[in-house]
Residue frames as a rotation matrix with the C-alpha (Angstrom) as fourth column:
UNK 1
0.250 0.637 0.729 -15.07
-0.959 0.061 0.276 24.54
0.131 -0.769 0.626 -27.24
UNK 2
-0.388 -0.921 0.033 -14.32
-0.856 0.347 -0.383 21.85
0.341 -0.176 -0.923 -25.77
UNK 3
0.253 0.951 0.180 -16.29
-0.868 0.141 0.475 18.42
0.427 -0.277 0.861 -24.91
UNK 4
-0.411 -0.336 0.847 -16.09
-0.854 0.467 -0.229 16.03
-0.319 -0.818 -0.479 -22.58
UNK 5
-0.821 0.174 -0.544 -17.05
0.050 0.971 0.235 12.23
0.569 0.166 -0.805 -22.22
UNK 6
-0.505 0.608 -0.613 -19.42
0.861 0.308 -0.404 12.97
-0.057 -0.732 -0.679 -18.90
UNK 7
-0.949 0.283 0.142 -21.48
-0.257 -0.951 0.173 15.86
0.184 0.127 0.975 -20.09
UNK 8
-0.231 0.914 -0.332 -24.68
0.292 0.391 0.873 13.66
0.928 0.105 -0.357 -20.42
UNK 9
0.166 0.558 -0.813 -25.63
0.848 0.341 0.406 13.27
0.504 -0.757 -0.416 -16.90
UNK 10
-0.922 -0.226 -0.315 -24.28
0.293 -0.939 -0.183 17.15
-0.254 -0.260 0.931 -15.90
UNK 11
-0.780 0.625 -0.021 -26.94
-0.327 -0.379 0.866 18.33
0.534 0.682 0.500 -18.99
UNK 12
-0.250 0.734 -0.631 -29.61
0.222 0.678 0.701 16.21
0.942 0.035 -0.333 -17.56
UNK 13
-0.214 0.436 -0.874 -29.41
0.924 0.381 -0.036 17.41
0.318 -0.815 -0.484 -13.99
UNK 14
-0.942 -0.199 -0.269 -29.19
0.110 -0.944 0.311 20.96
-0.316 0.264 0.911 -15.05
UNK 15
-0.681 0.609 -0.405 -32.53
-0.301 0.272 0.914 19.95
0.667 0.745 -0.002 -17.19
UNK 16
-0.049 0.630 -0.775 -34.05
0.472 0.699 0.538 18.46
0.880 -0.339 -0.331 -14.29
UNK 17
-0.372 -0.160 -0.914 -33.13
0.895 -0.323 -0.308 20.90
-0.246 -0.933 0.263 -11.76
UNK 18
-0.915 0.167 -0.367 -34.54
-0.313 -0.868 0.386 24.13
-0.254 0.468 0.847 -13.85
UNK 19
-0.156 0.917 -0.368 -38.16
-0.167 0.343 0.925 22.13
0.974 0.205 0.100 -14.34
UNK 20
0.070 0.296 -0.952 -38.19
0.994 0.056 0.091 21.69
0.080 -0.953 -0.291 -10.52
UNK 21
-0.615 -0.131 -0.778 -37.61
0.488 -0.838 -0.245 25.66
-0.619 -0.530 0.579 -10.03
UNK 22
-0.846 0.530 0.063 -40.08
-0.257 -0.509 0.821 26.69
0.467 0.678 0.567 -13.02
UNK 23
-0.329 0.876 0.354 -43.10
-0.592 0.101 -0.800 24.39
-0.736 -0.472 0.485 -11.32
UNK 24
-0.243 0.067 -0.968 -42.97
-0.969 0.031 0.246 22.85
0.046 0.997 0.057 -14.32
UNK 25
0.387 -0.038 -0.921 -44.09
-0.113 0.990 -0.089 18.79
0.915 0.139 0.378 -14.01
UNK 26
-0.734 -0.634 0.245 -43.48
-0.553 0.348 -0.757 18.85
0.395 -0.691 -0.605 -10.03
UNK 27
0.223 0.375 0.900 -46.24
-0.540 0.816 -0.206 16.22
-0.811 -0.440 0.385 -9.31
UNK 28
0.746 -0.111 -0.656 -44.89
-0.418 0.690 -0.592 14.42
0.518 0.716 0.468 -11.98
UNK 29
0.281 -0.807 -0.519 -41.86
-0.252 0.460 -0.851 14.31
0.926 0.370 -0.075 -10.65
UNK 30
-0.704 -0.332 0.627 -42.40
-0.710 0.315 -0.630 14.25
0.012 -0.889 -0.458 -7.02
UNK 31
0.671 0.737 0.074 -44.75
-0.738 0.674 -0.023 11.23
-0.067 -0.039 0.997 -7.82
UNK 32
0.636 -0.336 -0.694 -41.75
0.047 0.915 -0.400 9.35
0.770 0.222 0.598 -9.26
UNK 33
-0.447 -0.754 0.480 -39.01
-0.389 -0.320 -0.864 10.64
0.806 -0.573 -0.150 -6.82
UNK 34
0.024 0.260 0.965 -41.49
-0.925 -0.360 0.120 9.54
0.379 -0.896 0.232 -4.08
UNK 35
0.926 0.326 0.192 -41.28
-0.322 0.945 -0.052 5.66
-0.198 -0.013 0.980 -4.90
UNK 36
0.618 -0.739 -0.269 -37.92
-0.021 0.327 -0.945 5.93
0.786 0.589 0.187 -6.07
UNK 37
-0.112 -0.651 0.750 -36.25
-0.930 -0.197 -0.310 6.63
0.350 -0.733 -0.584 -2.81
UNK 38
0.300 -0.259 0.918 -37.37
-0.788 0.475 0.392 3.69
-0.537 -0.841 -0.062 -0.93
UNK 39
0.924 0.382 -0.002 -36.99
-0.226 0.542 -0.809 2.10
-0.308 0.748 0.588 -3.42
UNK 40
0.284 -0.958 -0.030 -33.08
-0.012 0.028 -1.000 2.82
0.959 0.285 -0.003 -3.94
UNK 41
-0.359 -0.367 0.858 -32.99
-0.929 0.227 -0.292 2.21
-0.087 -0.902 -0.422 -0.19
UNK 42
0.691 0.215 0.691 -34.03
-0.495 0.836 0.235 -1.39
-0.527 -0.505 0.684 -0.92
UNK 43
0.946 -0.323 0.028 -31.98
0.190 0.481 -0.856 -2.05
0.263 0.815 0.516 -3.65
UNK 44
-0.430 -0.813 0.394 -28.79
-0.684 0.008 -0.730 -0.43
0.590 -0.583 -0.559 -1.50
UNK 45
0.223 0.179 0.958 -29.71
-0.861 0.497 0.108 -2.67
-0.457 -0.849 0.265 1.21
UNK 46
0.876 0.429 0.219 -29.86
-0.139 0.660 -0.738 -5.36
-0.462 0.616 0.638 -0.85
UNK 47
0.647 -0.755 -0.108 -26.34
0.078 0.206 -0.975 -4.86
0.759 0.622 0.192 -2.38
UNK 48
0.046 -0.670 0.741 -25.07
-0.938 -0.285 -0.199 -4.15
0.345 -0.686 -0.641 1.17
UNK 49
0.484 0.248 0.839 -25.88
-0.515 0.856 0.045 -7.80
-0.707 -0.454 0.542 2.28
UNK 50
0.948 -0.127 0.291 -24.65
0.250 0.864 -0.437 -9.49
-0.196 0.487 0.851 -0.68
UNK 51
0.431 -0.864 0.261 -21.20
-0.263 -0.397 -0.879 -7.13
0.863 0.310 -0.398 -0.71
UNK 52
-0.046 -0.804 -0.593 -20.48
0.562 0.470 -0.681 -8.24
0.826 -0.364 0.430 2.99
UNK 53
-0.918 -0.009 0.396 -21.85
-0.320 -0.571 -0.756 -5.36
0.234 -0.821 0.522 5.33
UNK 54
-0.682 0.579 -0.447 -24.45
0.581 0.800 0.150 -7.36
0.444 -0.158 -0.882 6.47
UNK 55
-0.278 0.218 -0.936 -25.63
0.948 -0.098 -0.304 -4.69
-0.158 -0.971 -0.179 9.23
UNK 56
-0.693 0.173 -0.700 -26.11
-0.300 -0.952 0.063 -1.85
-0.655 0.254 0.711 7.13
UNK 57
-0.812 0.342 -0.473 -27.73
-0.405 0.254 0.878 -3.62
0.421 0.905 -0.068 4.61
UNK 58
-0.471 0.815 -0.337 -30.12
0.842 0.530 0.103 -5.50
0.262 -0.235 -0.936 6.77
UNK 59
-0.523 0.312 -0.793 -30.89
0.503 -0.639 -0.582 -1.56
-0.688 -0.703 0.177 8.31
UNK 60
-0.455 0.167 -0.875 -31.43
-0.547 -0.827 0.126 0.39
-0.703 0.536 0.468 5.05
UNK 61
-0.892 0.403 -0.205 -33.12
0.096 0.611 0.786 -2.64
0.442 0.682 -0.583 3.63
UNK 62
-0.437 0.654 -0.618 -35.51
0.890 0.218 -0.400 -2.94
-0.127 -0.725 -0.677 6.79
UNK 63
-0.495 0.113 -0.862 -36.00
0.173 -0.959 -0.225 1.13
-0.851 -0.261 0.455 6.06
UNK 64
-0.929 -0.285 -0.238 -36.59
-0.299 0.195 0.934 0.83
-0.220 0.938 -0.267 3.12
UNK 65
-0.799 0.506 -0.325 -39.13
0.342 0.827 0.445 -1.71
0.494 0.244 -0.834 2.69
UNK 66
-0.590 0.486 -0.644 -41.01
0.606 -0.260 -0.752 0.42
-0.533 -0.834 -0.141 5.73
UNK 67
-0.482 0.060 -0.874 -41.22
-0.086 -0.996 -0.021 3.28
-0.872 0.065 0.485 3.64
UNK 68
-0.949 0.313 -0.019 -42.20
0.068 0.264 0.962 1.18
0.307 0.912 -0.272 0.61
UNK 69
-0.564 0.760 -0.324 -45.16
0.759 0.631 0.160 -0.08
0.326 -0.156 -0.933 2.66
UNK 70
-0.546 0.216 -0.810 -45.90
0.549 -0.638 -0.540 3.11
-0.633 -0.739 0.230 3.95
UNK 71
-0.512 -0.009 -0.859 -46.11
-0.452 -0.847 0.278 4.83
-0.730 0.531 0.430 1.03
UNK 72
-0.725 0.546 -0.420 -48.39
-0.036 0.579 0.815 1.59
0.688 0.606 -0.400 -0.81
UNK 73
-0.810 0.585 0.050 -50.83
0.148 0.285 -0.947 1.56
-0.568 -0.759 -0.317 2.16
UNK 74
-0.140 0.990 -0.010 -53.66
-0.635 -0.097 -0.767 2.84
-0.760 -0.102 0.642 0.31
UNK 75
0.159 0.425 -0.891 -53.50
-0.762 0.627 0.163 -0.38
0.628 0.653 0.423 -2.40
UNK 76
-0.752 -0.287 -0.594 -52.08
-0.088 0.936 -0.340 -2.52
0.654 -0.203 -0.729 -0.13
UNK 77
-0.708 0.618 0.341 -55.10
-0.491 -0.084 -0.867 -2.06
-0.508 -0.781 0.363 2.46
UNK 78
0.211 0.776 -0.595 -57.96
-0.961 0.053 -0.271 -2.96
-0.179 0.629 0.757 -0.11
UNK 79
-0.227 -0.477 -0.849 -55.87
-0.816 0.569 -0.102 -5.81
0.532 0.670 -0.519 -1.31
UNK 80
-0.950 -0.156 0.269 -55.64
-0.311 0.488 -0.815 -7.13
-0.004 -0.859 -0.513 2.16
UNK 81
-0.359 0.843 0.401 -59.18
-0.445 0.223 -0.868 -7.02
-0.821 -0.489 0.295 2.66
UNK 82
0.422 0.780 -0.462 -60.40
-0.906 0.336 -0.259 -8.59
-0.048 0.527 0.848 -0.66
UNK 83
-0.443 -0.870 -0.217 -58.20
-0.702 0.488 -0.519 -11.49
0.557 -0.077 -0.827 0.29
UNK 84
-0.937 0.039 0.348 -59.59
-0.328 0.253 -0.910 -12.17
-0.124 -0.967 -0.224 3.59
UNK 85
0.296 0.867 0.400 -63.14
-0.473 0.497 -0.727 -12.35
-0.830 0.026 0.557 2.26
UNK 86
0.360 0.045 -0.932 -61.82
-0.723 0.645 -0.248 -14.71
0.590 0.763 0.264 -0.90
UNK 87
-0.909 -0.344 -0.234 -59.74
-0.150 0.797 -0.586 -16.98
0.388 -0.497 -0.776 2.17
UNK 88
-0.780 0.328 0.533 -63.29
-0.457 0.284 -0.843 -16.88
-0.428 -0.901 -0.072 4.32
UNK 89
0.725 0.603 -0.332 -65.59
-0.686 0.598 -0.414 -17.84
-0.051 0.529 0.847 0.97
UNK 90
-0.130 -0.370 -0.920 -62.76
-0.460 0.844 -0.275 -20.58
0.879 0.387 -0.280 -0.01
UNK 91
-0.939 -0.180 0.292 -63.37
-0.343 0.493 -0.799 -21.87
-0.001 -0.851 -0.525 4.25
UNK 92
-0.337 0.696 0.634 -66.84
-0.473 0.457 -0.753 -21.72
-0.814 -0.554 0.176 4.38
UNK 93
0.307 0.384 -0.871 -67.10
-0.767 0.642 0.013 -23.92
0.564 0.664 0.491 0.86
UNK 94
-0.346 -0.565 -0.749 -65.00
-0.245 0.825 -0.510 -26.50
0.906 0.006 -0.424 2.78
UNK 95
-0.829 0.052 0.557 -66.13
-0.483 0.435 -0.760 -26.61
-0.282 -0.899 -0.335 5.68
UNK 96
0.172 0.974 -0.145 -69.80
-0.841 0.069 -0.537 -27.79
-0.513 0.214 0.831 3.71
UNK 97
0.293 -0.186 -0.938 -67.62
-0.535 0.781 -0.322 -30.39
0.792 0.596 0.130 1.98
UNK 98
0.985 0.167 0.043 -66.62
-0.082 0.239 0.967 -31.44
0.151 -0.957 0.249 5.36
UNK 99
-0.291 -0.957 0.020 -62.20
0.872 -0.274 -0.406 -30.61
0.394 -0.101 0.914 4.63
UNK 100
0.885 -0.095 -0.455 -61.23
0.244 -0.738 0.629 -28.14
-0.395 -0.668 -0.630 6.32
């Protein structure tokens, strides 16, 4: 028998592709797979701008980053709001100190 150098990553998607067709761990793994895309669309974007295709890279970066936010909306909503009321207590203390 014979063995290669590049067997690892063969074995592994074999391994990973036979736990997606059993049912085995698929909200596990479409939980990570769902952050990982845009995610590897920001980090290509990102390497397209600094390699010189400026225009692809600014697109699949800009895509990206949508899809990040899309897919964070329900922490990034909450966040937003517990902001706004910590900027509107930090206004109305100043405005009682007379700064602004």
């Amino acid at each position: 028998m014979q063995r290669r150098q590049g067997n690892g990553l063969a074995i592994v998607l074999i391994v990973l592709g036979a736990i997606m067709l059993m049912g085995i761990a698929l909200p596990l793994i479409h939980g990570m797979f769902r952050l990982l895309f845009p995610v590897l669309l920001v980090v290509l974007g990102y390497y397209g701008i600094k390699s010189g295709r400026k225009v692809i890279g600014w697109v699949v970066l800009f895509i990206g980053i949508m899809s990040l936010i899309a897919k964070l909306s329900w922490i990034i909503g909450p966040l937003l709001g517990i902001a706004l009321v910590v900027w509107g207590i930090s206004v109305l203390k100043g405005r009682r100190n007379g700064t602004y």
